[in-house]
N, C-alpha and C positions, 0 to 999 in steps of 0.2 A: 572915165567910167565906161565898162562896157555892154553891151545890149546884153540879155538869155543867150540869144542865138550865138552871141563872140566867145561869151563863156563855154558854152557848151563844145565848143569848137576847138579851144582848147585843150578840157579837163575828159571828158567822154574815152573811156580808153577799150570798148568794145571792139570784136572783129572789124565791125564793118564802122565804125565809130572814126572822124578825120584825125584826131592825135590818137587814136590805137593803133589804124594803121599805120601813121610816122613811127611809136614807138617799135610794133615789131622789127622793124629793117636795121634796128640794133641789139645786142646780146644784152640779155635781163638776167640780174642778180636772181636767184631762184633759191638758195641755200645755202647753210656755213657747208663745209667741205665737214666739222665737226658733229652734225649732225645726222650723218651717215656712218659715224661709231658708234660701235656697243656691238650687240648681239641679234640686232635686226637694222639690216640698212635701206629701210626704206621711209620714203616718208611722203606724204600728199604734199603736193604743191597747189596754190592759187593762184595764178597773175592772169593780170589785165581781163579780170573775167571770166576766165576759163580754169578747168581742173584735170590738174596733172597728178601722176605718179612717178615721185624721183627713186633712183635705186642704183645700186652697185652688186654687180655679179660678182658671182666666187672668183673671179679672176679679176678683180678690183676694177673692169670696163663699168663706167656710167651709163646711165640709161632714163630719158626721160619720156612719158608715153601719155597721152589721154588715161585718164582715169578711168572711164569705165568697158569694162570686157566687151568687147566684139558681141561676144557670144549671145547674152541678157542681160549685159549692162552694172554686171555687181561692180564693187568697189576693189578696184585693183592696189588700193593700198593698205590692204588687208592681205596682200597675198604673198606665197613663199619666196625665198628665195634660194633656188635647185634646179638642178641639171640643167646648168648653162644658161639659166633667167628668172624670168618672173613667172611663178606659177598662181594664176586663179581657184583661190579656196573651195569655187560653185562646182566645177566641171571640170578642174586639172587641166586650163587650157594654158599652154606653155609659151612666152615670147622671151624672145634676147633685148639685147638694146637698142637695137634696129627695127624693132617692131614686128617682125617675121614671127609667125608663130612656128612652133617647131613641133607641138602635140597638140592632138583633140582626143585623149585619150578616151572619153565615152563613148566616141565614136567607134563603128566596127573595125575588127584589127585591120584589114585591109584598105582603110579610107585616106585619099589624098584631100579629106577636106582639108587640110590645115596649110598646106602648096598653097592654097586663094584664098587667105587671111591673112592682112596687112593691119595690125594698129596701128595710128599715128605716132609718129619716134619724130624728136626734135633735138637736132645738133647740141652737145653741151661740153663744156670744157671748166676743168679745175684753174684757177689765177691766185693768189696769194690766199690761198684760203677761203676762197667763194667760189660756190660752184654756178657757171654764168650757162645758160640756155639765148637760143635762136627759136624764135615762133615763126619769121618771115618767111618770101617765098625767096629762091635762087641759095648764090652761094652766101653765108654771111660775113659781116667786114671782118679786116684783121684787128688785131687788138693794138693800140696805138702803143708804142716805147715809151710810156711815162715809167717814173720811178715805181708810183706801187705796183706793177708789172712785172720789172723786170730788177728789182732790189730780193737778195735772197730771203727762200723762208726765213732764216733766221730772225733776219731785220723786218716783219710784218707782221699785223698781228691783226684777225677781222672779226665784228662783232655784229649786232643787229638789233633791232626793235621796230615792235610793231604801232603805229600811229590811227589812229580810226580818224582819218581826213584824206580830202586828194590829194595824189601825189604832188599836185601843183604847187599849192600853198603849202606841202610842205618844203617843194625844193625853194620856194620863193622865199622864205625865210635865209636861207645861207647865202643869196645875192643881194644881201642888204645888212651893208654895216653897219649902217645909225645905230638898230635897233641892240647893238651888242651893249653900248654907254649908257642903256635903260634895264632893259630885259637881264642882262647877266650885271647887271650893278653889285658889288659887295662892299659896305661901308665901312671893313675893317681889313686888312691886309695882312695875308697870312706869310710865315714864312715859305721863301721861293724852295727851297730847297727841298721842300716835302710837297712838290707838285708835278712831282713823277706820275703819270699818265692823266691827269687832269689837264681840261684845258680853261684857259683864261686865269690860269691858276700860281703859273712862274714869272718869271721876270722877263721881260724884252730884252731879245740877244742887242749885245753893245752896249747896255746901262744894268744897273742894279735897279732897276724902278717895275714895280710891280705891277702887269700889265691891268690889276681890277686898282692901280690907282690909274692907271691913264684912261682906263673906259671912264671910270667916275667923273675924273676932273675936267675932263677934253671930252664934250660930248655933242660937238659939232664938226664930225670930219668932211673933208673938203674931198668929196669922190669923185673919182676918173672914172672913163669906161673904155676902151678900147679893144676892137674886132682883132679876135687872131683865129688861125687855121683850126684851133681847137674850139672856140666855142669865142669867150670874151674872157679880156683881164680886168680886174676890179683894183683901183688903188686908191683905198682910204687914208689922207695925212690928217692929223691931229698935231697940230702948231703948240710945242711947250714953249716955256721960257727959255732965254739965254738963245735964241734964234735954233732951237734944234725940232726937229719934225718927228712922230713918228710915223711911221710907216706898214702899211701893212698890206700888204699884198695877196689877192685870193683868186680864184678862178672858175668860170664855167664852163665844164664841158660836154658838150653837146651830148644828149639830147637833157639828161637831167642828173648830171652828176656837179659835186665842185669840188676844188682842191685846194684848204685852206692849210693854215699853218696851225699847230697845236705847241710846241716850244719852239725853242730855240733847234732842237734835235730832231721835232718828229714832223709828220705832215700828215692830213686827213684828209683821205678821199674817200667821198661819202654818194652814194647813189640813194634816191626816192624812188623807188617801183611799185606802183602799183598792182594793188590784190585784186581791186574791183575798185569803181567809181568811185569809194564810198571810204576807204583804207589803204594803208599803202605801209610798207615795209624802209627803213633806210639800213642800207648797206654801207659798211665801213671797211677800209684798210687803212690802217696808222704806219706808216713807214718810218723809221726808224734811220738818221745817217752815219748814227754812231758808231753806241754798239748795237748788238742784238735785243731782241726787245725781253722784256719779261712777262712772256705770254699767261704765266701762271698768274700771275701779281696782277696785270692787268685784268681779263676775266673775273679773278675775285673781287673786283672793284666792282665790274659791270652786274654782277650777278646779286651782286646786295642793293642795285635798282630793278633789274631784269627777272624775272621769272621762267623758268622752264614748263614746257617745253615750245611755247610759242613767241616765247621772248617780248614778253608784254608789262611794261613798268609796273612796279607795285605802285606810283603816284600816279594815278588818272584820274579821268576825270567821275568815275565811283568815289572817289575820296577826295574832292577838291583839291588833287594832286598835291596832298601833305596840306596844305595852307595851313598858317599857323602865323595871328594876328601880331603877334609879340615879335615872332622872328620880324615880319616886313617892317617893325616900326626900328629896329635897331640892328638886322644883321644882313638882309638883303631883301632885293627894292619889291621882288614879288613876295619873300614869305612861303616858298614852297622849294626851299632846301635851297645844299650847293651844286647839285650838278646839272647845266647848262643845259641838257638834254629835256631837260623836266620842265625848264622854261620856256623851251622851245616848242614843247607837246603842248600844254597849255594854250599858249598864244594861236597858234594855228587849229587845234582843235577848237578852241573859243569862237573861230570863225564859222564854226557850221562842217557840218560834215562835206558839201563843196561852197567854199567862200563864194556868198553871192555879189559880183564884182560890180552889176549895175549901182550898188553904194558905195562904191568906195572911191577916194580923193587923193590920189597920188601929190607926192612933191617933189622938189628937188630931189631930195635924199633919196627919192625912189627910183635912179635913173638906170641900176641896173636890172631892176624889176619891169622898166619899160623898155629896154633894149635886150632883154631876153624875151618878152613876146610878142615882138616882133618877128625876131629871129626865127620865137617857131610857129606863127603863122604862114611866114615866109615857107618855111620848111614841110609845115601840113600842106599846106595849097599846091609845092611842087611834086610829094607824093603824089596828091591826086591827082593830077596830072604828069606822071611815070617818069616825074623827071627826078634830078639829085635832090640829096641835103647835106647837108654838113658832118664831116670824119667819116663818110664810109669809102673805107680805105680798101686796098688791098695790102700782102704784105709786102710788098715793093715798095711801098709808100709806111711803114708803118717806123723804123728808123729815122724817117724825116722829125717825130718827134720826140720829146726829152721834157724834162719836168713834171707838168708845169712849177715856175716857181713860185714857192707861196711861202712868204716872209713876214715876219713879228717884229721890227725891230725899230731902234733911235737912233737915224743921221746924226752925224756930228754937224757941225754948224757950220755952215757956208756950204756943204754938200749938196747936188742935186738929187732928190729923191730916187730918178729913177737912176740913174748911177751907183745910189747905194745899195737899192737892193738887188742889183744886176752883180755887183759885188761880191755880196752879201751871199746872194747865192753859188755864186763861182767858190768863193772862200767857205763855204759847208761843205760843197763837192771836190775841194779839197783835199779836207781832212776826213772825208769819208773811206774808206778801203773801198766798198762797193762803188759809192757815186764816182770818183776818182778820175775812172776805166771810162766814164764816158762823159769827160771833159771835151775831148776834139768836138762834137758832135754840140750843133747848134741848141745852146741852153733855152729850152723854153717851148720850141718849137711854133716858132713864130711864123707866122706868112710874109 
């Protein structure tokens, strides 16, 4: 259990707040890259407390800035977008992406007021479909060479939703396998084959056995934890019959991302960002090592949970997230539909807008839950004292990594687990055209 004060230390994500400060000195998911189409590209941002204005100039440059105008403070996400920026609707005050003002047109023709107005502008860059922002101070880290980086648009596809809890407990969820043989339980198995972009939903690569019978039947897996250069690896075995294992390999990467396995084909790396204390956003890229993904097909899936334009589930907790008595007694173990996301909002929002951790009783199973914060008290404490934390990289250093690997699948018998999914993943990368190309280059990016 931890004291207020340990909690607080953790979860707290304001300016001056010990994990706000950790988190800026990393690049923050801020936006789909889709949601600066249509006919006005601009949109309000919130993270960790603060209020921005994202936007894209006539000349497709990005631009993120404090929300409210220099000037008297109106809302610059109400404003145009012309002659080379953002224009404020109050006073026609003009900035680019850099925050330089370029006009103060009510001012008299002859005025250099706009020379000595600076808005705040924050580094940001487009990555598979997300548009990522820099809050910190100096230069920001490089982006590490994992797959969903550096795998082609084609093969990516990113999504989002909005959670009303802290980002903590919602990333603390994805570092804890147990709860997938309860939480995503389904008492019937569906055909593998029609579980194209669902997860928990196909078969384990190597067998025909459908991965919602091995969460059901095997719902004590025996978890690893081990320290790498990126964060921690997770490796949950589940002991079948006939001496075979499954296997399932997942990852944390620093400061609050993971990188789990969705089939046999695809992979999910998923960010929690917080909005404010109190909510938090998760970011996804699904890569793909086959073919190309089916980004129209997928989105249509996501959008019959998700709602526009804030990307907010139609099941929450307004509606006791679907719940529906009949489904829990015979089709699945909560009763609030199939898709895993809804279970996982639930569960963590049930905990309180920030989970109060002085009641809570860890176990075994919760061992990557306590060696992830560890790690980032470790990591808060040497902020605050101006020293490192963990991945922030240069790009010299950003090659060093690859993967992470994150695998689904059933050892044959007499195998050693981590042999096969080191395997396992060599042989996807493979058969992949993209992943292929960077075989030589150390799998995993281990320390």
């Amino acid at each position: 259990m931890l004291t207020v004060e340990q909690n607080d230390f953790m979860t707290r994500v304001g300016s001056e707040a010990p994990a706000g400060k950790l988190l800026r000195r990393y690049w923050q998911p801020v936006a789909l890259t889709d949601e600066l189409e249509g006919k006005r590209p601009v949109r309000p941002v919130r993270l960790m407390g603060q209020n921005f204005v994202l936007f894209r100039d006539e000349n497709g440059e990005l631009g993120l800035m404090d929300r409210d105008c220099p000037h008297r403070g109106a809302d610059l996400a109400f404003g145009r977008v012309e002659d080379g920026g953002l224009r404020c609707p109050f006073h026609g005050w003009l900035f680019n992406v850099k925050g330089a003002c370029l006009e103060t047109p009510a001012e008299p023709e002859n005025s250099t007021m706009y020379k000595h107005i600076q808005q705040s502008a924050y580094p940001v860059v487009e990555r598979s479909g997300i548009i990522f922002a820099y809050l910190g101070e100096g230069e920001p880290p490089a982006f590490p060479e994992f797959d969903c980086f550096v795998a082609p648009d084609t093969h990516t596809f990113a999504f989002k939703g909005l959670i009303e809890c802290n980002w903590l407990q919602a990333l603390e969820v994805g570092i804890d396998p147990a709860h997938a043989s309860y939480l995503h339980r389904f008492f019937e198995d569906e055909d593998t084959s029609e579980s194209y972009g669902k997860q928990f939903r196909g078969a384990s690569a190597d067998s025909e056995m459908p991965i919602t019978q091995v969460l059901r039947e095997y719902g004590r897996p025996d978890i690893k934890v081990e320290p790498t250069n990126y964060g921690m690896r997770l490796t949950a075995l589940r002991h079948l019959p006939q001496n075979q294992t499954h296997v399932r390999v997942t990852n944390l990467v620093f400061p609050q991302a993971f990188v789990i396995p969705m089939s046999a084909e695809m992979t999910i790396s998923q960010w929690h960002v917080p909005v404010d204390d109190e909510t938090c956003y998760w970011y996804a890229i699904f890569t793909s090592f086959t073919g190309p993904v089916d980004k129209k097909r997928m989105r249509e899936q996501r959008l019959e949970l998700y709602e526009l334009p804030d990307y907010i589930s139609r099941r929450n907790r307004s509606n006791n997230y679907g719940y529906d008595v009949n489904e829990q007694l015979s089709e699945t173990y909560t009763g609030m539909g199939h898709d895993i996301n809804v279970h996982d909002q639930w569960a963590i929002e049930s905990q309180g807008r920030i989970q109060d951790r002085t009641r809570e009783h860890l176990g075994t199973s919760d061992k990557g839950i306590v060696t992830y914060r560890r790690m980032l008290v470790k990591a808060i404490e040497s902020t605050l004292k101006g020293g490192d934390a963990p991945l922030l990289i240069d790009a010299s250093q950003a090659g060093e990594f690859s993967g992470p690997p994150s695998i689904d699948g059933i050892e044959k018998a007499g195998v050693d687990p981590v042999t096969y999914w080191k395997e396992a993943d060599i042989e996807r990368r493979r058969g992949s055209d993209w992943a292929s190309e960077r075989l030589p280059q150390r799998v995993g990016g281990d320390a």
